[in-house]
PyMOL Python script that loads the backbone (N, CA, C, O; Angstrom):
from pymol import cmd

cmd.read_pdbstr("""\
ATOM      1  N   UNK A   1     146.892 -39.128   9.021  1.00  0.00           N
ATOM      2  CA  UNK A   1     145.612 -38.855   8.417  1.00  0.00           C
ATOM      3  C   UNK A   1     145.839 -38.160   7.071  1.00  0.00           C
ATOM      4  O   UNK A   1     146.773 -37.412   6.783  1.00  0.00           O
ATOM      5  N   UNK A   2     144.921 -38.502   6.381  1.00  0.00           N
ATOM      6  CA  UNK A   2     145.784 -38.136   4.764  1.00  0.00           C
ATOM      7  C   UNK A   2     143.774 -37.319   4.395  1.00  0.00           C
ATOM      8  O   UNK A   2     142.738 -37.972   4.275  1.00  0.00           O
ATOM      9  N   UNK A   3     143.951 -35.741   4.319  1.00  0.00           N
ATOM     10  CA  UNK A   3     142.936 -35.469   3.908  1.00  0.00           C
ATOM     11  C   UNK A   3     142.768 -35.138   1.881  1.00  0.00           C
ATOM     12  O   UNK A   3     143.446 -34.521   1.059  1.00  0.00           O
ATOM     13  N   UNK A   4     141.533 -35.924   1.831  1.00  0.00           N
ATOM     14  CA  UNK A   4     141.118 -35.600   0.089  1.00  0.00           C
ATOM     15  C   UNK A   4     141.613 -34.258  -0.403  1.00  0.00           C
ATOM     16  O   UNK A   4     141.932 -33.535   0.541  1.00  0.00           O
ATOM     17  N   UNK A   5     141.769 -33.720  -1.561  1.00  0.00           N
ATOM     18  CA  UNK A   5     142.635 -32.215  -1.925  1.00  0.00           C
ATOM     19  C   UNK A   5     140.947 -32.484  -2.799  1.00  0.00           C
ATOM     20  O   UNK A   5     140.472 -33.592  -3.050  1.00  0.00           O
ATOM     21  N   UNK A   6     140.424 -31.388  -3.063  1.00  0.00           N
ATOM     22  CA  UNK A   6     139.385 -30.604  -3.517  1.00  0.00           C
ATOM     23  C   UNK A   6     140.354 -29.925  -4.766  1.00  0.00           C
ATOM     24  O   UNK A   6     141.207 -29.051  -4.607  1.00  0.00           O
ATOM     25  N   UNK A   7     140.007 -30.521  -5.920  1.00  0.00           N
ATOM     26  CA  UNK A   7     140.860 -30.059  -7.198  1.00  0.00           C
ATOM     27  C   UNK A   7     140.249 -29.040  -7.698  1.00  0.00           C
ATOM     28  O   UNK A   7     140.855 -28.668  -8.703  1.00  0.00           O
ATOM     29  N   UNK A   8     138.999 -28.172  -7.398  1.00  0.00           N
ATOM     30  CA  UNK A   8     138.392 -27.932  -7.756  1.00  0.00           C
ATOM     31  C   UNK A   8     138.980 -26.246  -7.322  1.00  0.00           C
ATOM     32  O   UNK A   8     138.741 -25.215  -7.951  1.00  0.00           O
ATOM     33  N   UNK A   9     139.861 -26.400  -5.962  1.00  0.00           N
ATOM     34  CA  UNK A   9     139.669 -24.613  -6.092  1.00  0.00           C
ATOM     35  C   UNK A   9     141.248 -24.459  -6.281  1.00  0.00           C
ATOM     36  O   UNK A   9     141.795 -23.549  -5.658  1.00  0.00           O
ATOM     37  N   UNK A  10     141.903 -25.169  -6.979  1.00  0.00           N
ATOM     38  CA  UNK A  10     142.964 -24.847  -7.803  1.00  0.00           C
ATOM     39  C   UNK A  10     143.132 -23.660  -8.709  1.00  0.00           C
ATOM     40  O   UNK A  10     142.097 -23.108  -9.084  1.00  0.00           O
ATOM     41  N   UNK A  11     144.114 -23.263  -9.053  1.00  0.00           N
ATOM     42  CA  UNK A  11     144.262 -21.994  -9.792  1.00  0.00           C
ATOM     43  C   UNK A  11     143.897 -22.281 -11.222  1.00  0.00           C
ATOM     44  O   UNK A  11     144.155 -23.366 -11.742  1.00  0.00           O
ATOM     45  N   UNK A  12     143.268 -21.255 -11.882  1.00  0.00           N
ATOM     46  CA  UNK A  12     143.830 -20.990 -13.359  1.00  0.00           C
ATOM     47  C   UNK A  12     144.274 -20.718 -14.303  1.00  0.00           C
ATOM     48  O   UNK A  12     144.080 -21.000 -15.485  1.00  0.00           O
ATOM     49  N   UNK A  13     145.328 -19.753 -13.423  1.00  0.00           N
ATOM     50  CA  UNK A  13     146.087 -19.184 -14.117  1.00  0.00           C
ATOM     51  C   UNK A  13     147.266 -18.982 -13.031  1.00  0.00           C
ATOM     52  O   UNK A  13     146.893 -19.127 -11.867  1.00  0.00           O
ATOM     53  N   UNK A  14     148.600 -18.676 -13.220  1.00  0.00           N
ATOM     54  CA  UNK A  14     149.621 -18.620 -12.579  1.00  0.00           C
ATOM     55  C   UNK A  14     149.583 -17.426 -11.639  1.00  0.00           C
ATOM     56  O   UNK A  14     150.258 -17.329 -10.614  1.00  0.00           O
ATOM     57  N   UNK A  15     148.411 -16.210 -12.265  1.00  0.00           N
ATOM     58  CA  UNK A  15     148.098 -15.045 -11.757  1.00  0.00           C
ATOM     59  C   UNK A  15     147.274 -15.283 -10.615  1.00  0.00           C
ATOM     60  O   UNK A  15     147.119 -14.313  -9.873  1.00  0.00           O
ATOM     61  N   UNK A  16     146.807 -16.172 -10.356  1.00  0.00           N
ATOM     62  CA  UNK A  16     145.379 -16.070  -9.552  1.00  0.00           C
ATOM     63  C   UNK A  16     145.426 -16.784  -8.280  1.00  0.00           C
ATOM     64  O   UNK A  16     146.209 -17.729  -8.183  1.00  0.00           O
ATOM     65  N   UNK A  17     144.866 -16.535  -7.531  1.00  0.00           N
ATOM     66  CA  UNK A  17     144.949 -16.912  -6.110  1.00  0.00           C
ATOM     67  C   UNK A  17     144.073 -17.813  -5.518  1.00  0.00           C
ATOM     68  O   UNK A  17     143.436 -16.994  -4.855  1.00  0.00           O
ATOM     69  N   UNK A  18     143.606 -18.787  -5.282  1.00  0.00           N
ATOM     70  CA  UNK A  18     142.849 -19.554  -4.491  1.00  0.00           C
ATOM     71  C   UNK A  18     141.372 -18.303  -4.076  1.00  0.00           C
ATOM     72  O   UNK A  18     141.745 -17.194  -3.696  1.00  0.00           O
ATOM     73  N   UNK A  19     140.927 -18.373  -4.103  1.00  0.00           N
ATOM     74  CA  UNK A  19     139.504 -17.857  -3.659  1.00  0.00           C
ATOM     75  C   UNK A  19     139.625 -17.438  -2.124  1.00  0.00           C
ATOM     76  O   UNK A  19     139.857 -16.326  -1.650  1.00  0.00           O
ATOM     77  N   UNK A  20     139.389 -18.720  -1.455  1.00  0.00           N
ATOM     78  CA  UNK A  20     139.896 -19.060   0.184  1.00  0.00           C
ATOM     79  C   UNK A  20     140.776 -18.945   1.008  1.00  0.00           C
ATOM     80  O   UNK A  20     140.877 -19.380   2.155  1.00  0.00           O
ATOM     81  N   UNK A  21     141.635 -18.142   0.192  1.00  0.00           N
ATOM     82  CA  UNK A  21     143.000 -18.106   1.103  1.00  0.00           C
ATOM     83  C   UNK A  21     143.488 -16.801   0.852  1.00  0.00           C
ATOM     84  O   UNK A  21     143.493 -16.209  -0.227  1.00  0.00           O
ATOM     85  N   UNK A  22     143.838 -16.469   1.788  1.00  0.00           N
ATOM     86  CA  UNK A  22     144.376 -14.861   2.003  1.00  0.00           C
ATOM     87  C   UNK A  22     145.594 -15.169   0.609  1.00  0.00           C
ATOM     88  O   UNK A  22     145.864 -16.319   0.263  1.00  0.00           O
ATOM     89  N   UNK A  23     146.185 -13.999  -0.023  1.00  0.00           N
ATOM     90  CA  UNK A  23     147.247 -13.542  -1.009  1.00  0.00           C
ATOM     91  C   UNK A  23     148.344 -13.568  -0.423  1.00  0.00           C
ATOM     92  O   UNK A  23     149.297 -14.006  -1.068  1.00  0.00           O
ATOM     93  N   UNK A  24     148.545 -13.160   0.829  1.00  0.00           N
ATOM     94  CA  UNK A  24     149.694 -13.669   0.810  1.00  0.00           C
ATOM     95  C   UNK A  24     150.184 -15.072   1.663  1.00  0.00           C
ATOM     96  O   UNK A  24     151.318 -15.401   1.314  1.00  0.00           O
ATOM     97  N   UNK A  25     149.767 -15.706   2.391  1.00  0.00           N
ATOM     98  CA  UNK A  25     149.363 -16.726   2.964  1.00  0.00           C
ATOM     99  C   UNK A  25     149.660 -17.526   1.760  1.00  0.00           C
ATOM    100  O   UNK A  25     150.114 -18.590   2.179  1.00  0.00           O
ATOM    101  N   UNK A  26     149.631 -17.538   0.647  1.00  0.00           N
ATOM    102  CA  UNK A  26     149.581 -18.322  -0.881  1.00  0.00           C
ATOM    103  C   UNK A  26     150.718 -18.350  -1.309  1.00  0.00           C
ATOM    104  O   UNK A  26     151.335 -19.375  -1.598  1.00  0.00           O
ATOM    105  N   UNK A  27     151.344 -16.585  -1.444  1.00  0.00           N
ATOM    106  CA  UNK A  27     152.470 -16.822  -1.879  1.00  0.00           C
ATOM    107  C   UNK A  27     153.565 -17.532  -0.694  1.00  0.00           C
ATOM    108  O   UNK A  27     154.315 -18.465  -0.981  1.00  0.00           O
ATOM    109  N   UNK A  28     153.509 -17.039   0.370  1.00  0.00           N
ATOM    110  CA  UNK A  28     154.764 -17.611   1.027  1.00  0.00           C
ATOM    111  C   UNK A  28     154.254 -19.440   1.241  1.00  0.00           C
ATOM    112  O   UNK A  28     155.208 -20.214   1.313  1.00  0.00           O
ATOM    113  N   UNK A  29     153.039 -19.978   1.320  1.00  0.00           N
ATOM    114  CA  UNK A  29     152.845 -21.146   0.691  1.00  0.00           C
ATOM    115  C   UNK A  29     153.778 -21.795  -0.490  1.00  0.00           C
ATOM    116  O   UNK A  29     154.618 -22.684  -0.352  1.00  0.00           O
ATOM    117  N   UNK A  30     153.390 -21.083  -1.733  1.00  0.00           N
ATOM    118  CA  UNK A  30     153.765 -21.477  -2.908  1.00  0.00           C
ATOM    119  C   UNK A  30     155.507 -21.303  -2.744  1.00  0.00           C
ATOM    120  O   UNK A  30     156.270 -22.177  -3.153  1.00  0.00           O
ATOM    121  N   UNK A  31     155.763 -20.623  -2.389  1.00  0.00           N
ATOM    122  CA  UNK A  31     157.307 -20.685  -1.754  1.00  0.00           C
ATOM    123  C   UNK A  31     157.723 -21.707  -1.662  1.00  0.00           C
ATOM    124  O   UNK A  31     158.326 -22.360  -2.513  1.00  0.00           O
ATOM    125  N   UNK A  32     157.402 -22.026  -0.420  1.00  0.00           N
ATOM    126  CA  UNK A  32     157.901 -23.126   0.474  1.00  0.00           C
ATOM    127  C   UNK A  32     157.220 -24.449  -0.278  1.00  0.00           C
ATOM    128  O   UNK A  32     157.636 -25.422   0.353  1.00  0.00           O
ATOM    129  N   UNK A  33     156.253 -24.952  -1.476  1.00  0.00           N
ATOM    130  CA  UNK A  33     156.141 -25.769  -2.244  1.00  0.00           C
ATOM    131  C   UNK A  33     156.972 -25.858  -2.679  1.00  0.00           C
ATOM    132  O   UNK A  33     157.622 -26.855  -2.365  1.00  0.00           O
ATOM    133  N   UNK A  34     157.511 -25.005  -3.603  1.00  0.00           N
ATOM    134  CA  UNK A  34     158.413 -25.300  -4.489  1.00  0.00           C
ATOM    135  C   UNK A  34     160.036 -25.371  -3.976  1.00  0.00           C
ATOM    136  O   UNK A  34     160.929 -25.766  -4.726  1.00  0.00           O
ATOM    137  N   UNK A  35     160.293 -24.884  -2.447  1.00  0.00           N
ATOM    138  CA  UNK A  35     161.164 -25.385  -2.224  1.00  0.00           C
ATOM    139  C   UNK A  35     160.871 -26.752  -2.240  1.00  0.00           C
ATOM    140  O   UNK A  35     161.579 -27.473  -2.943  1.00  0.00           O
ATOM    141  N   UNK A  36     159.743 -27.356  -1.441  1.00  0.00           N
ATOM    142  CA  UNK A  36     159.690 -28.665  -0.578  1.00  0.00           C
ATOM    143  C   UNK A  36     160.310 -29.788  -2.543  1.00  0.00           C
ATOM    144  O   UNK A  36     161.119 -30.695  -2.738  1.00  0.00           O
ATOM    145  N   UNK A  37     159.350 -28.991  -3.498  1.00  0.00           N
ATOM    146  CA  UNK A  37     159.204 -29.927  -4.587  1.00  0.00           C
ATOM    147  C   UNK A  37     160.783 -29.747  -5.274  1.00  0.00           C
ATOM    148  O   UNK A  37     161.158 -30.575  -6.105  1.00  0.00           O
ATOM    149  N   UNK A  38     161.395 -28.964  -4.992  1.00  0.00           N
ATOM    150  CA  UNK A  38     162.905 -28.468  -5.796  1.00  0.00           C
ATOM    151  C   UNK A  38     163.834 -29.999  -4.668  1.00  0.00           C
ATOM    152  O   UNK A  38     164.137 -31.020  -5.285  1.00  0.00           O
ATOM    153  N   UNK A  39     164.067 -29.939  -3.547  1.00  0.00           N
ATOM    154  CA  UNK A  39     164.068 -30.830  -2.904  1.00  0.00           C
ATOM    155  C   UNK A  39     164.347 -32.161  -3.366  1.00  0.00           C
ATOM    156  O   UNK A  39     165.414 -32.741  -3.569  1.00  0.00           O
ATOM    157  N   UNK A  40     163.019 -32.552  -3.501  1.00  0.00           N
ATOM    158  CA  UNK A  40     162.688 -33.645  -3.923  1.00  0.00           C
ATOM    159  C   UNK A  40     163.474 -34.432  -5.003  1.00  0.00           C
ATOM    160  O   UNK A  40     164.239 -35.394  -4.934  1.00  0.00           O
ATOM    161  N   UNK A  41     162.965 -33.607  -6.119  1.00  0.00           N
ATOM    162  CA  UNK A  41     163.161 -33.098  -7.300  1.00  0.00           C
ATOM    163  C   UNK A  41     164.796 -33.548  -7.654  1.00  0.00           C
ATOM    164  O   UNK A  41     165.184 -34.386  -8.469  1.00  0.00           O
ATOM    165  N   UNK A  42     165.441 -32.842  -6.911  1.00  0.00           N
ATOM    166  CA  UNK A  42     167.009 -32.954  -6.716  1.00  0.00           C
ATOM    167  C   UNK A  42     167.750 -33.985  -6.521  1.00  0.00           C
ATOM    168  O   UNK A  42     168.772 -34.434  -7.039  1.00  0.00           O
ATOM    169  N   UNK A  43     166.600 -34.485  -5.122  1.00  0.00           N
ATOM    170  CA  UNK A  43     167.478 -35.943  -4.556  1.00  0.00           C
ATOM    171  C   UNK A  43     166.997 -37.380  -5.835  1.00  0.00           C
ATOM    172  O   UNK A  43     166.999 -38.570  -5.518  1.00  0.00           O
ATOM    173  N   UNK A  44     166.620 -36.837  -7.276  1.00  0.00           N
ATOM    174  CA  UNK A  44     166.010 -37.636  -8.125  1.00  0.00           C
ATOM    175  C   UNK A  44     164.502 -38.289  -7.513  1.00  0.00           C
ATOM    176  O   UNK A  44     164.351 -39.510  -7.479  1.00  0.00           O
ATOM    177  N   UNK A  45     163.467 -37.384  -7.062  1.00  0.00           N
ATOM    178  CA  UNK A  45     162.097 -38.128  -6.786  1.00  0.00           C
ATOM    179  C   UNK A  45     161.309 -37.882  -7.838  1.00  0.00           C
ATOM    180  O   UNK A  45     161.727 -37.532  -8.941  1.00  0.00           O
ATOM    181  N   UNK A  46     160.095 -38.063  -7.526  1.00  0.00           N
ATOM    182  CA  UNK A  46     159.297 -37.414  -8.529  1.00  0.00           C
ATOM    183  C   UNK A  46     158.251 -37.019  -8.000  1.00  0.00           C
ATOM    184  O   UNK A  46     158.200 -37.181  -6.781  1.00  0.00           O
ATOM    185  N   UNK A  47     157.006 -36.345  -8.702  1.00  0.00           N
ATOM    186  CA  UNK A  47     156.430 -35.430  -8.101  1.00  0.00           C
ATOM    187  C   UNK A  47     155.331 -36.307  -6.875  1.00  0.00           C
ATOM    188  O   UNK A  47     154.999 -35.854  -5.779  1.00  0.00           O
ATOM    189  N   UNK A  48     155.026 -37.331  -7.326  1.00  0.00           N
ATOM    190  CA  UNK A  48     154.374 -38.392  -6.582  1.00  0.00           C
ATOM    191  C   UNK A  48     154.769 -38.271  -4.564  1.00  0.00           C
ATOM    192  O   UNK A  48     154.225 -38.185  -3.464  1.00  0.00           O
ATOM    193  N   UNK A  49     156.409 -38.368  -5.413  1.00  0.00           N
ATOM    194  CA  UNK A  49     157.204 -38.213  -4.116  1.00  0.00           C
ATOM    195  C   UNK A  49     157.121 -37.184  -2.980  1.00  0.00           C
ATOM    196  O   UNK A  49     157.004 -37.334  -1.764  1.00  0.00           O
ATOM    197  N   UNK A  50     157.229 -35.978  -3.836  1.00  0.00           N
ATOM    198  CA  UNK A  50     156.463 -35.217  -2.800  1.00  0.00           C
ATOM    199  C   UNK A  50     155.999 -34.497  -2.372  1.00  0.00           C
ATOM    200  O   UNK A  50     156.422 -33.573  -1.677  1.00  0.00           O
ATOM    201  N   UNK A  51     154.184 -34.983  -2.966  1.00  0.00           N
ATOM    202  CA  UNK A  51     153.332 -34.908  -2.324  1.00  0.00           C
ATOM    203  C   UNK A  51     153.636 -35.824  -0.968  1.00  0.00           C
ATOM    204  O   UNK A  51     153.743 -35.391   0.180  1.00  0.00           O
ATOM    205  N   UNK A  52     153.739 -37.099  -1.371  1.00  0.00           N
ATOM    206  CA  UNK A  52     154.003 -38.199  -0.593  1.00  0.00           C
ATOM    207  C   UNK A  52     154.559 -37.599   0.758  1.00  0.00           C
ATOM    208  O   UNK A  52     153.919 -37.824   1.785  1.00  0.00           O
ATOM    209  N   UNK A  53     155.725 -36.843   0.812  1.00  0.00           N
ATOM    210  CA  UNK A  53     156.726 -36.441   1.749  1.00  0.00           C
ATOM    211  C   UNK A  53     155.827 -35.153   2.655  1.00  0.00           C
ATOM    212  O   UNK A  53     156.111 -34.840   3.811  1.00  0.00           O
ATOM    213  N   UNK A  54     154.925 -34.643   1.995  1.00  0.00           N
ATOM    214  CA  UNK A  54     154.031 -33.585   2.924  1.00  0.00           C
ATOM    215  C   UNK A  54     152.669 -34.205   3.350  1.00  0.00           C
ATOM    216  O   UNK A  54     151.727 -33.647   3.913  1.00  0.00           O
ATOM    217  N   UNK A  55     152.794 -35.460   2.953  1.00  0.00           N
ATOM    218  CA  UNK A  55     151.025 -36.790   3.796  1.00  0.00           C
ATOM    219  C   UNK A  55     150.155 -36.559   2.716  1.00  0.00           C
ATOM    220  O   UNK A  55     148.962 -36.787   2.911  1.00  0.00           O
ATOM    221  N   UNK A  56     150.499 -36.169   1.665  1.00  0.00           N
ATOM    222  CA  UNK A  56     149.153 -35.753   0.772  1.00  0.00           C
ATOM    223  C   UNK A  56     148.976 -37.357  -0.593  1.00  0.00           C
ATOM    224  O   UNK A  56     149.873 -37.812  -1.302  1.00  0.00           O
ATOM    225  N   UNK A  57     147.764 -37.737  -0.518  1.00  0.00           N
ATOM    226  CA  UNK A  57     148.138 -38.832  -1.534  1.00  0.00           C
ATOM    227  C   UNK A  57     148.220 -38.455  -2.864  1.00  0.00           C
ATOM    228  O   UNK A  57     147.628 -37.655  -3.589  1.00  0.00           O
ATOM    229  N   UNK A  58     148.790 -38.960  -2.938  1.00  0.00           N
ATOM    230  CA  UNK A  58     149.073 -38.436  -4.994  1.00  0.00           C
ATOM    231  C   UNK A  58     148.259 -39.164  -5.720  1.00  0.00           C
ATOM    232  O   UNK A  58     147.921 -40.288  -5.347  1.00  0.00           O
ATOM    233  N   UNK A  59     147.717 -38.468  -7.176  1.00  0.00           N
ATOM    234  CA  UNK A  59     147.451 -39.401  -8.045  1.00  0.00           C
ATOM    235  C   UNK A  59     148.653 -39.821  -8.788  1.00  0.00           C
ATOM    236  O   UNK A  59     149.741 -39.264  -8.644  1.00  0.00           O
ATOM    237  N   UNK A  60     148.474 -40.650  -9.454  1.00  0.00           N
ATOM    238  CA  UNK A  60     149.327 -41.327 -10.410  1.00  0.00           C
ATOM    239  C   UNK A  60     149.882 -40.923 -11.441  1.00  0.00           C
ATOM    240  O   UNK A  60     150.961 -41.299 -11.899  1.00  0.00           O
ATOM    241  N   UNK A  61     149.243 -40.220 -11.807  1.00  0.00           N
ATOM    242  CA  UNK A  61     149.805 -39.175 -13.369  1.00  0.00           C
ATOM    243  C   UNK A  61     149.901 -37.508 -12.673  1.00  0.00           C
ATOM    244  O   UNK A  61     149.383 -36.563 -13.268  1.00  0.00           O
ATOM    245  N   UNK A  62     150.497 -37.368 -11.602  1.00  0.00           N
ATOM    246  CA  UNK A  62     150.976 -35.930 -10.837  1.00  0.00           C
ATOM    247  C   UNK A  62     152.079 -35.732 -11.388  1.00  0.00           C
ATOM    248  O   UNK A  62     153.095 -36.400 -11.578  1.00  0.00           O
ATOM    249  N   UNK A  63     151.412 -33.753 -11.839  1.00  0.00           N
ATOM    250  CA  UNK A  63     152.726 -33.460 -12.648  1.00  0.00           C
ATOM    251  C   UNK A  63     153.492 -32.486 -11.363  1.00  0.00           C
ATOM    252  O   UNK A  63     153.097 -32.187 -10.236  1.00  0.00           O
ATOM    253  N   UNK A  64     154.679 -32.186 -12.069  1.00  0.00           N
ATOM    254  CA  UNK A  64     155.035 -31.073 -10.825  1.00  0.00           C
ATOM    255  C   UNK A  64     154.105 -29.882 -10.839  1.00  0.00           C
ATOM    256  O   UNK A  64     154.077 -29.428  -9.695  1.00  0.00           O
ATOM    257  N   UNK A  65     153.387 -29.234 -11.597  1.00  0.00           N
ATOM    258  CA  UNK A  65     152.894 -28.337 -11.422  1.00  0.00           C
ATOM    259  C   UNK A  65     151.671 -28.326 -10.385  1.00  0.00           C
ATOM    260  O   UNK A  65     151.165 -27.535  -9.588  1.00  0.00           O
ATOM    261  N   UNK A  66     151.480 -29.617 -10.825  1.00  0.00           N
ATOM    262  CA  UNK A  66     150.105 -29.620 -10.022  1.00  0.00           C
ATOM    263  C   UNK A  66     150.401 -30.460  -8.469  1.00  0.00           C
ATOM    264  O   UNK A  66     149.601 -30.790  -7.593  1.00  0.00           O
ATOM    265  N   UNK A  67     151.901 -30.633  -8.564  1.00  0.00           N
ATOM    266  CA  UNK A  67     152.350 -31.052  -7.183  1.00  0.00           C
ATOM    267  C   UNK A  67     152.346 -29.907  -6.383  1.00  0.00           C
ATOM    268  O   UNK A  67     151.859 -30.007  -5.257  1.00  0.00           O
ATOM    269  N   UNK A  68     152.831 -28.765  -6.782  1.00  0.00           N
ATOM    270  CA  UNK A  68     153.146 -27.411  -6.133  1.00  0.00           C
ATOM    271  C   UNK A  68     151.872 -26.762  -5.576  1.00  0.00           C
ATOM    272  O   UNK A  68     151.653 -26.264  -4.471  1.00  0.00           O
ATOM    273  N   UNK A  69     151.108 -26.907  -6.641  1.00  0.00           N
ATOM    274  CA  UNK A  69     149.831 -26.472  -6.400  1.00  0.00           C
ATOM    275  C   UNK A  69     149.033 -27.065  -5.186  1.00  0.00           C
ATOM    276  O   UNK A  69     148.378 -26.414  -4.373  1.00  0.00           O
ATOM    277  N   UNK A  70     149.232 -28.574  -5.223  1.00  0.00           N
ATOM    278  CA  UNK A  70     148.692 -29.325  -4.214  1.00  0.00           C
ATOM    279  C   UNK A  70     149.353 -28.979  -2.753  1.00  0.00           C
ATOM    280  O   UNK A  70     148.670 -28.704  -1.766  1.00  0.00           O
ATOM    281  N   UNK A  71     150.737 -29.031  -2.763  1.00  0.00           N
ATOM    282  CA  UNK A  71     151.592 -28.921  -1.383  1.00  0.00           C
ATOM    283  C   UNK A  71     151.210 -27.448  -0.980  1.00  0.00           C
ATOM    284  O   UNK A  71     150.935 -27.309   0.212  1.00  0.00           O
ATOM    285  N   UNK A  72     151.139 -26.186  -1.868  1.00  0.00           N
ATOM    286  CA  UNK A  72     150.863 -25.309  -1.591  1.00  0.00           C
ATOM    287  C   UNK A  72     149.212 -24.351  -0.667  1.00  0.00           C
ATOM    288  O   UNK A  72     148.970 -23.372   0.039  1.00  0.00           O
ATOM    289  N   UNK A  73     148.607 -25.356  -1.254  1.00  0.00           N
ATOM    290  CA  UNK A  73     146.934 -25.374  -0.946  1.00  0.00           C
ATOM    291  C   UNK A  73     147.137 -26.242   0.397  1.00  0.00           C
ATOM    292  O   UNK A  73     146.524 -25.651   1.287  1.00  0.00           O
ATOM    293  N   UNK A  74     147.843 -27.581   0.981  1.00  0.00           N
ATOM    294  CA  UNK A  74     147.970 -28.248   1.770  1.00  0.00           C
ATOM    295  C   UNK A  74     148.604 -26.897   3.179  1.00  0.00           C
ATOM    296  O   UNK A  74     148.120 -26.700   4.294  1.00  0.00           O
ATOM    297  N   UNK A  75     149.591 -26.334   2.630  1.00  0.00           N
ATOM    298  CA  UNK A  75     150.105 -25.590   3.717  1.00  0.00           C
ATOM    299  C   UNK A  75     149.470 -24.337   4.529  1.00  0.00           C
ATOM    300  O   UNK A  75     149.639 -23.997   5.700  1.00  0.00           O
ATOM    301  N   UNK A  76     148.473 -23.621   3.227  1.00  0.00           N
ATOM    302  CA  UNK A  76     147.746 -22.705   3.289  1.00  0.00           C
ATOM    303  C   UNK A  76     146.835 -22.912   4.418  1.00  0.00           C
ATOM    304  O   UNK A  76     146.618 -22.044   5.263  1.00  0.00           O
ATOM    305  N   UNK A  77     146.215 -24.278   4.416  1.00  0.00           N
ATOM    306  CA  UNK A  77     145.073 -25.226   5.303  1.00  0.00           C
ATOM    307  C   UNK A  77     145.790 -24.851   6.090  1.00  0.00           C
ATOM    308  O   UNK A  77     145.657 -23.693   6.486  1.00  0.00           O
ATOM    309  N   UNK A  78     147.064 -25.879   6.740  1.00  0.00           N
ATOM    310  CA  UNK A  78     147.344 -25.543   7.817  1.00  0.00           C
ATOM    311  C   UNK A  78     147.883 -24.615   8.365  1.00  0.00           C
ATOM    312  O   UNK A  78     147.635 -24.440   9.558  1.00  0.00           O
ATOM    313  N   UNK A  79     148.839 -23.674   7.638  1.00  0.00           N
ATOM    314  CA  UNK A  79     148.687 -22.555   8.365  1.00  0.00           C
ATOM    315  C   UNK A  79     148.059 -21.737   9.337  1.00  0.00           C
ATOM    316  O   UNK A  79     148.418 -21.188  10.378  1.00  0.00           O
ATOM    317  N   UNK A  80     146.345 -21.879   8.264  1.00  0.00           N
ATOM    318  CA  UNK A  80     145.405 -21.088   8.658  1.00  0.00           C
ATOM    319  C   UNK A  80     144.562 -21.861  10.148  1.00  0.00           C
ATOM    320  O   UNK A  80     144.033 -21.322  11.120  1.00  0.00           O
ATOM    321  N   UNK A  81     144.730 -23.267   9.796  1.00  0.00           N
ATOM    322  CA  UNK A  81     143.953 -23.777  10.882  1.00  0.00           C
ATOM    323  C   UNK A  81     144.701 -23.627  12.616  1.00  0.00           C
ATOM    324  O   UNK A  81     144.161 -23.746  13.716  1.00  0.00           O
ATOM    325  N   UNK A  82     146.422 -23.260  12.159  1.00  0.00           N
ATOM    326  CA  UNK A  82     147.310 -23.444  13.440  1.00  0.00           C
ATOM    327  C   UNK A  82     147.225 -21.702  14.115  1.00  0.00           C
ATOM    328  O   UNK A  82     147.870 -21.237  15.054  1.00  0.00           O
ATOM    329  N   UNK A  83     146.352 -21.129  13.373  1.00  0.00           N
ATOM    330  CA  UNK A  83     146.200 -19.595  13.225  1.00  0.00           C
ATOM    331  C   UNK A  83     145.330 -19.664  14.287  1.00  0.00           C
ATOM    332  O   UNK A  83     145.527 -19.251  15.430  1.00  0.00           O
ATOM    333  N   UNK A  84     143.864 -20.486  13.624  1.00  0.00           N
ATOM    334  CA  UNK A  84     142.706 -20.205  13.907  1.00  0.00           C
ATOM    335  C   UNK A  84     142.926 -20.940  15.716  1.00  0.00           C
ATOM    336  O   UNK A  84     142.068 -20.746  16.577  1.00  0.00           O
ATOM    337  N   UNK A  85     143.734 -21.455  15.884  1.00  0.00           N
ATOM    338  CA  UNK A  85     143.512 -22.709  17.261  1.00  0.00           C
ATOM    339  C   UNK A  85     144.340 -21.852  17.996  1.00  0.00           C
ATOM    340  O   UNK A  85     143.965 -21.683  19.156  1.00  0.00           O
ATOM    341  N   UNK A  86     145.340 -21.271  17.663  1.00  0.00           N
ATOM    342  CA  UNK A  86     146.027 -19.997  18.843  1.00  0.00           C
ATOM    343  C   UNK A  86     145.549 -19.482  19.228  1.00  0.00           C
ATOM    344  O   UNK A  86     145.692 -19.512  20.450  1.00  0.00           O
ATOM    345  N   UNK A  87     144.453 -18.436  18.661  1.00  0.00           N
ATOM    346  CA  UNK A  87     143.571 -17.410  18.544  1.00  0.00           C
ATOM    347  C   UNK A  87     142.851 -17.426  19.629  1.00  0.00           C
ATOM    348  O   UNK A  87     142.621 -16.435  20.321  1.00  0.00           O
ATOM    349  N   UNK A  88     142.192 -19.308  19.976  1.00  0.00           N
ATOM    350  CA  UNK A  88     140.746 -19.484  20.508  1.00  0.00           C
ATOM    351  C   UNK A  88     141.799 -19.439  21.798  1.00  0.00           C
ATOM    352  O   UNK A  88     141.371 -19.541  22.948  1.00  0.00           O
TER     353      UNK A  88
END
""", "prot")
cmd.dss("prot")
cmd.show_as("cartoon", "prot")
cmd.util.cbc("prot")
cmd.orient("prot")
């Protein structure tokens, strides 16, 4: 299942945090993006790639930045949702 990314609550600055998502929940997110995208990256992919490699569809002109951003917001989701389903 490949869910739509909402571009909209992306960062605007390198300082700033998603609205919706706890601070640190983001950073250790953004972590583990940029491992997933360093990765990639390495084995010669490109950023298309992976998104691709975490189920997320890419657009076509995806830069890495906004790959990180995407994989990072993707993990945050689930994190929080594998949080919320223990809980109940």
């Amino acid at each position: 299942m490949v869910i739509q990314f909402d571009h909209a609550s992306l960062r605007s600055s390198d300082d700033e945090t998603p609205a919706h998502v706890n601070p640190i929940l983001w950073q250790q997110s953004l972590g583990l993006a940029r491992q997933i995208s360093a990765r990639v990256f390495r084995d010669g992919g490109r950023a298309t790639d992976a998104l691709a490699a975490v189920g997320l569809s890419a657009p076509v002109d995806a830069t890495w930045d906004k790959a990180v951003e995407m994989i990072a917001a993707e993990l945050s989701r689930n994190r929080a949702t594998v949080r919320k389903k223990a809980a109940a």
